[in-house]
C-alpha positions in Angstrom: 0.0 0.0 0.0 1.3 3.5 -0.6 2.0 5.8 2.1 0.1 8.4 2.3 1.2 10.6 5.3 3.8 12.3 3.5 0.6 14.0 1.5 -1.6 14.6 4.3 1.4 16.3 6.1 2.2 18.7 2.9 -1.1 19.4 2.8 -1.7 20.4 6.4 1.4 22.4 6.2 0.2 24.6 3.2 -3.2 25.0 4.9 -1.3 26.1 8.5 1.2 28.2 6.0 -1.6 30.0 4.7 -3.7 30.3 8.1 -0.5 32.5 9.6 -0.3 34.6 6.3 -3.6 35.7 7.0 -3.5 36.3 10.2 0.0 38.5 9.8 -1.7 40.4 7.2 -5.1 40.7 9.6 -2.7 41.8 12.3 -0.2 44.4 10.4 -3.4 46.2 8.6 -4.3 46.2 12.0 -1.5 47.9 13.5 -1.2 50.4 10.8 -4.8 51.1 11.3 -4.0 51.7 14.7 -1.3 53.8 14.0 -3.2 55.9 12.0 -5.6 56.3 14.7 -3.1 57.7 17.3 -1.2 60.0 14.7 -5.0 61.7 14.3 -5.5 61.5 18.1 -2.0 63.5 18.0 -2.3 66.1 15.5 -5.9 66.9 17.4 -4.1 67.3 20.8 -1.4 69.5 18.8 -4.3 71.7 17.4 -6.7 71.6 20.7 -3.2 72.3 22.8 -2.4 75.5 20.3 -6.1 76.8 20.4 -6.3 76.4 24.1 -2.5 78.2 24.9 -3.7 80.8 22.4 -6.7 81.4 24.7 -5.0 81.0 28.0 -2.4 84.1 26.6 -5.5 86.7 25.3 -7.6 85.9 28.5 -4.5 86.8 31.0 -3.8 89.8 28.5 -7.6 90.8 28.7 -8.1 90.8 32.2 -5.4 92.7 32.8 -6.6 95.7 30.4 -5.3 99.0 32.1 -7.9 102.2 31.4 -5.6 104.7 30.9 -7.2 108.3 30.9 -7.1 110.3 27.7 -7.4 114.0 27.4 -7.0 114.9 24.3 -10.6 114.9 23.5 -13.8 116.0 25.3 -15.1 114.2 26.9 -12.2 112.1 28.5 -11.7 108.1 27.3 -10.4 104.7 28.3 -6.9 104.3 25.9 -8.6 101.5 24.1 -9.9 101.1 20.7 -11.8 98.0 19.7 -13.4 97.5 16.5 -14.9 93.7 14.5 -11.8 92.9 13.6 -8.8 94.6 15.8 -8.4 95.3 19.1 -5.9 98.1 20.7 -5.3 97.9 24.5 -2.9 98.7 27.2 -2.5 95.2 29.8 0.5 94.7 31.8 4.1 92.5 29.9 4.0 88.7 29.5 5.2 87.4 32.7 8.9 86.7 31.2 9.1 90.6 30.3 8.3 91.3 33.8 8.7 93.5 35.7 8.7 95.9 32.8 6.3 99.0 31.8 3.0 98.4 30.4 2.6 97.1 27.2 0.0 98.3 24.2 -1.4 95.2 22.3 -3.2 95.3 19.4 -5.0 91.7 18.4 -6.1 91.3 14.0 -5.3 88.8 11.7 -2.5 89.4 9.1 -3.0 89.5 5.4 -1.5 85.9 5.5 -4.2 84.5 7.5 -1.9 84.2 11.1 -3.8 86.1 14.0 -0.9 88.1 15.6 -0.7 89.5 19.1 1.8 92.5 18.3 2.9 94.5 21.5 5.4 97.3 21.9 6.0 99.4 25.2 3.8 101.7 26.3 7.0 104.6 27.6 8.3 103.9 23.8 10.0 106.7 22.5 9.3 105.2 18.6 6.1 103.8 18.6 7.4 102.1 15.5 10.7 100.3 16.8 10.5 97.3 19.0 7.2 96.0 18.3 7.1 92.1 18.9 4.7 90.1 16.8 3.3 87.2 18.3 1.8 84.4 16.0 -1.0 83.1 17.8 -2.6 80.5 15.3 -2.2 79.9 11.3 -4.5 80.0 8.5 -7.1 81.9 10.2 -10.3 82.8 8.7 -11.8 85.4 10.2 -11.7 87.3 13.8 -14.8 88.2 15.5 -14.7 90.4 18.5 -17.8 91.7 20.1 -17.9 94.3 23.3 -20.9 94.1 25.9 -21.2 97.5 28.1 -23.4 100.7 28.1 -23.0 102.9 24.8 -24.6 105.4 22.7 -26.7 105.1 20.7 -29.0 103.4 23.1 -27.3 103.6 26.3 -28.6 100.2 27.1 -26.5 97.2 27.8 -25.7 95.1 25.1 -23.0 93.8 22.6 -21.9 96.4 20.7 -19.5 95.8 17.4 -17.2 98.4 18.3 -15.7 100.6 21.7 -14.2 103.7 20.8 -13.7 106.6 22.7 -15.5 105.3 26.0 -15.1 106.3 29.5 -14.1 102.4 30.8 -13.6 99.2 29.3 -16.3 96.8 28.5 -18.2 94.7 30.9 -17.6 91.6 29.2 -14.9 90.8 25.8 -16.1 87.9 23.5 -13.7 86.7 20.9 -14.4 84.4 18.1 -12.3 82.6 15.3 -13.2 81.2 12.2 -11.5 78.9 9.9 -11.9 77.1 6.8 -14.7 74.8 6.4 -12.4 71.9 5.9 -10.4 72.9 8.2 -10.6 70.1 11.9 -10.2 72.9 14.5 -12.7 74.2 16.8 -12.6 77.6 18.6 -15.1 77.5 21.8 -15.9 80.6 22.7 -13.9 82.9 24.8 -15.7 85.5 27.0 -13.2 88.1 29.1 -14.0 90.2 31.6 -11.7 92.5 32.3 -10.9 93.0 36.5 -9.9 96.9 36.4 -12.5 99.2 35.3 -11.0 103.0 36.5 -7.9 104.2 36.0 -6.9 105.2 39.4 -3.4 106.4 38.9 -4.2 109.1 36.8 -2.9 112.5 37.7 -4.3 115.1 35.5 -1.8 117.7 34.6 -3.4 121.1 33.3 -1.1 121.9 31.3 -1.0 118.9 29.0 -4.4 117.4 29.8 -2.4 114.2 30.1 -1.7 111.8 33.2 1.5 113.0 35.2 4.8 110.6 34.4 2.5 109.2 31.8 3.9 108.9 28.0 1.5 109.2 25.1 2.5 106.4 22.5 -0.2 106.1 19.3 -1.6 102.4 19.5 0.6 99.4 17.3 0.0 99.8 13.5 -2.4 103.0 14.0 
């Protein structure tokens, strides 16, 4: 009779060959379907981290507003000037710049869609040297900044599209960012109020209808 375990142990060997082929393949798409799982989780962290620093830094720079006094109109004004899409403001240094003189900020995005925190010092004698540019976020969309206070025309509270030229900052700051449609990051919204609402270290001087020991520096890019 012929011997046919020789076959029957080819056979099974193909068939187990096969079965671990398979399973390497099951197991290595797998893996690389994992992988592509945690380099999304990743680049979301990266993007919620960015967004959520870039917050952090305009809330502690918010709060901190400083009302100046100005004089050189009638009547008297905050040293603020806040529009849809830009935001000029006096707020104290970034922590590592401390302790240092106050620092005039003006928030906008660039023409090349970064939305830039530029800052220079307040007791600058050139308003136009030494201005720092801080890139908050890329490929920005559109900024959205809303002011909630008492103003004319109404003199009701309410969010108003603009504070110019008003006697103290607003009650309450809301800042939104848009991007692209196609574009995975989310912006919650970020509602400031700011802490100081008089200037109390004003000293009027007569003679220059300015605050005493104060300089007056013309807001970034103005």
């Amino acid at each position: 009779m012929t011997d046919r375990s020789a076959g029957y142990a080819l056979v099974e060997l193909l068939a187990t060959l096969v079965i671990v082929g398979f399973t390497s393949a099951l197991m290595i798409s797998g893996l690389g379907s994992s992988r592509r799982v945690w380099d999304h989780m990743d680049a979301s962290n990266s993007m919620g981290d960015a967004i959520a620093g870039t917050q952090n830094l305009l809330r502690d720079r918010l709060e901190r507003i400083f009302p100046a006094t100005r004089y050189d109109k009638i009547p008297s004004y905050a040293d603020m000037d806040g529009v849809a899409d830009k935001f000029a403001f006096l707020s104290s240094p970034r922590d590592a710049g401390a302790p240092s003189p106050l620092r005039r900020y003006q928030l906008n995005v660039a023409p090349n869609g970064d939305l830039v925190l530029s800052s220079i010092s307040d007791v600058a004698a050139d308003p136009t040297q030494g201005v720092e540019n801080l890139v908050l976020l890329h490929n920005v969309q559109g900024l959205d900044i809303a002011y909630y206070g008492v103003a004319p025309p109404d003199n009701r509270p309410g969010w108003r599209f603009a504070w110019q030229l008003r006697p103290a900052p607003p009650q309450l700051i809301r800042i939104r960012v848009q991007f692209a449609p196609q574009d995975p990051r989310v912006w919650p919204e970020l509602l400031v109020k700011p802490v100081v609402t008089v200037d109390s270290m004003c000293v009027l001087m007569v003679t220059t209808k300015s605050c005493r020991g104060r300089a007056v520096v013309r807001p970034v890019g103005s």
